[in-house]
N, C-alpha and C positions, 0 to 999 in steps of 0.2 A: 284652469283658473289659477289667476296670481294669487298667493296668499297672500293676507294682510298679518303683519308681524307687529308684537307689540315692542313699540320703539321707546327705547331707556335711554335716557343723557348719558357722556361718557366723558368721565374729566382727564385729562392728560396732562402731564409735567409739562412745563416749556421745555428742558431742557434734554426732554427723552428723545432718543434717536429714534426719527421719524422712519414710517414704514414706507415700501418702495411704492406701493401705489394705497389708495382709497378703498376698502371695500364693504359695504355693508348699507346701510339705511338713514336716508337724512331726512326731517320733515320740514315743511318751513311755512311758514305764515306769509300774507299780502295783506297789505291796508297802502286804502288809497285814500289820501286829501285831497282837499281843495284847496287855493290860496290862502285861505285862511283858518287851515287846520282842521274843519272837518271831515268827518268821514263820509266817503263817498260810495257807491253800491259798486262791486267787485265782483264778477263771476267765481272767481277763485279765492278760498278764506286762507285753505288749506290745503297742502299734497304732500305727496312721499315721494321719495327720488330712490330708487334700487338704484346701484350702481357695481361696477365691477370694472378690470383693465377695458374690456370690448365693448359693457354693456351699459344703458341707461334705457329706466324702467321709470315711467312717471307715470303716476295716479291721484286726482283730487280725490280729497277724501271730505270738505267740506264749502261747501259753497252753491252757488245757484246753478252752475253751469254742470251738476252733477243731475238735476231737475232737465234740463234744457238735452244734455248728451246724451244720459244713461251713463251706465256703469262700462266708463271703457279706459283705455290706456294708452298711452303712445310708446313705443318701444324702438330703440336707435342704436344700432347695428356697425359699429365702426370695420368689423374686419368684413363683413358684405357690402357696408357702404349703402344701409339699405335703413329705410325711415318705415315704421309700420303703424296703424290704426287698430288698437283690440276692441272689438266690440262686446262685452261678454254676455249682453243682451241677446244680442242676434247671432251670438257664435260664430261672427265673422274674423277675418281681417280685412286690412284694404293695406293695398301701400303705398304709402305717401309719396305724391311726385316729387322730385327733386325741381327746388328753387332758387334761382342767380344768389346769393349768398351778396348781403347789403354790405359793399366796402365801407367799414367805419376809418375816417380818415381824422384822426385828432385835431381840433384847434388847438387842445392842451391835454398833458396827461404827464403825473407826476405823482410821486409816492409822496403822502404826506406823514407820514408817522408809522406806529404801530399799537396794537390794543388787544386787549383779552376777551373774546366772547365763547361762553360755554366753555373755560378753562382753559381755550386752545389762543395760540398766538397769532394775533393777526397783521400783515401789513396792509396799511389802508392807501388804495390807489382813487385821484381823482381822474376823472376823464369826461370832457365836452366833444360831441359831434353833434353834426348835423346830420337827424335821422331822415332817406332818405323820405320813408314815409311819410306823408302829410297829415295836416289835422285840418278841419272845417274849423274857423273863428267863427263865423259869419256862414247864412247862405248862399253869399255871396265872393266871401273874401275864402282864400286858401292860402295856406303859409309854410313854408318849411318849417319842424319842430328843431332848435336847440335841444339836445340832451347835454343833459349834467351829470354824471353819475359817481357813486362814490359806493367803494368794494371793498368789502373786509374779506381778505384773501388768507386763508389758515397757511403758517408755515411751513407745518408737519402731515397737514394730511395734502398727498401730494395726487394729481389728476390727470392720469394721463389722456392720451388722441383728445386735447379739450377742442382744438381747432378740425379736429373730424367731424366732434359731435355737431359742433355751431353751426357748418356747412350743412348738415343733416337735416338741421333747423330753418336754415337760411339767415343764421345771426341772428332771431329772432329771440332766442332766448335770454333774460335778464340776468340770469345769471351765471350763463354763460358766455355771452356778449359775442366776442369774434374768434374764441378761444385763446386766449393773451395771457389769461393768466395759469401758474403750471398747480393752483393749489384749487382745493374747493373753497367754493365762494358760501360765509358765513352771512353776509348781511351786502344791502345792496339798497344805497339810496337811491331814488331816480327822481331825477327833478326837468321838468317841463316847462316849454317856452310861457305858458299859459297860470303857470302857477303851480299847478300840481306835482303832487309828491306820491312815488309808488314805494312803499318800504317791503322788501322784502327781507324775513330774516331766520335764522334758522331757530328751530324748537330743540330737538333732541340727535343725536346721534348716537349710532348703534354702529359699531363695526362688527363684521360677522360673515361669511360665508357665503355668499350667495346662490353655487352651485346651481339648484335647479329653479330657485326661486324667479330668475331672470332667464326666461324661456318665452317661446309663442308658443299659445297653448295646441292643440290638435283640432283647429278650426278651419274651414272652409274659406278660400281666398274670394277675394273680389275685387271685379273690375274698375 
């Protein structure tokens, strides 16, 4: 069984000499709008991200889809190259099949600035593609989705195999995107053809150890 660790915010100078990778406990928040600014129902409220040079360890820790799953994990293997499913319900695993990885090809993508979230320095990158994936408008009608997206990318906390993990994912992850960027991602607008807005952003940060914290537990595989 993963622990759950109690996660403390952790402020850092701009101008401290950044460590050689990331490792320790990020939590982050999801709210999703509508066009016009209200909230919308999100499986995911809340999760935790373990992390280490090889490893990523994600767990919701508040939302509906905790109702819907059970109490389980995804865990992402860059030096096996291997995607995992933890069930801690049924004391399984499964492993995740490997999926074509969605080429994001820019219309645009440009640094706009820089900004401070949680004490840490950020550069802010925009980026539009066209997500392969589609959305229904209509019962009828189908459309390719524009994304918009806009990344507070920390300068000092640095991330490495980001483009292993993303493959892992099949790009699917927000805030990891296609692995492009070399820092951890603080906050993450995403904006949609349709109007919608997906804010992801982070809570707290813990740097710390992770040793044995980021392991598959001694659970029985499955097919």
């Amino acid at each position: 069984m993963i622990l759950l660790l109690s996660v403390t915010s952790a402020a850092q100078s701009q101008g401290s000499k950044p460590d050689r990778y990331f490792e320790g406990i990020l939590s982050y928040t999801y709210h999703l709008l509508d066009a016009d600014g209200n909230n919308l129902p999100f499986p995911i409220e809340e999760d935790l991200e373990y992390r280490d040079e090889n490893h990523i360890l994600n767990r919701v820790i508040k939302g509906e889809s905790i109702r819907m799953i059970g109490n389980q994990e995804i865990y992402l293997d860059s030096e096996m190259n291997e995607a995992y499913q933890i069930d801690h319900d049924g004391k399984s695993i499964t492993k995740i099949l490997k999926s074509k990885p969605e080429p994001i090809n820019p219309i645009e993508f440009r640094k706009m600035g820089e900004s401070t979230v949680l004490n840490y320095l950020c550069d802010i990158y925009r980026i539009q593609y066209i997500h392969e994936m589609r959305y229904m408008k209509s019962f009828f009608e189908i459309k390719p989705d524009t994304v918009t997206c806009t990344f507070y990318i920390a300068r000092n906390l640095k991330a490495p195999n980001q483009k292993k993990f993303a493959e892992l994912q099949g790009n699917n992850n927000g805030k990891i995107i296609d692995g492009r960027f070399p820092g951890i991602t603080l906050k993450v607008i995403r904006e949609h053809t349709d109007g919608q807005k997906m804010i992801i952003e982070i809570q707290s940060i813990e740097k710390r150890e992770m040793n044995d914290f980021i392991k598959l537990p001694p659970y029985a595989f499955k097919d």
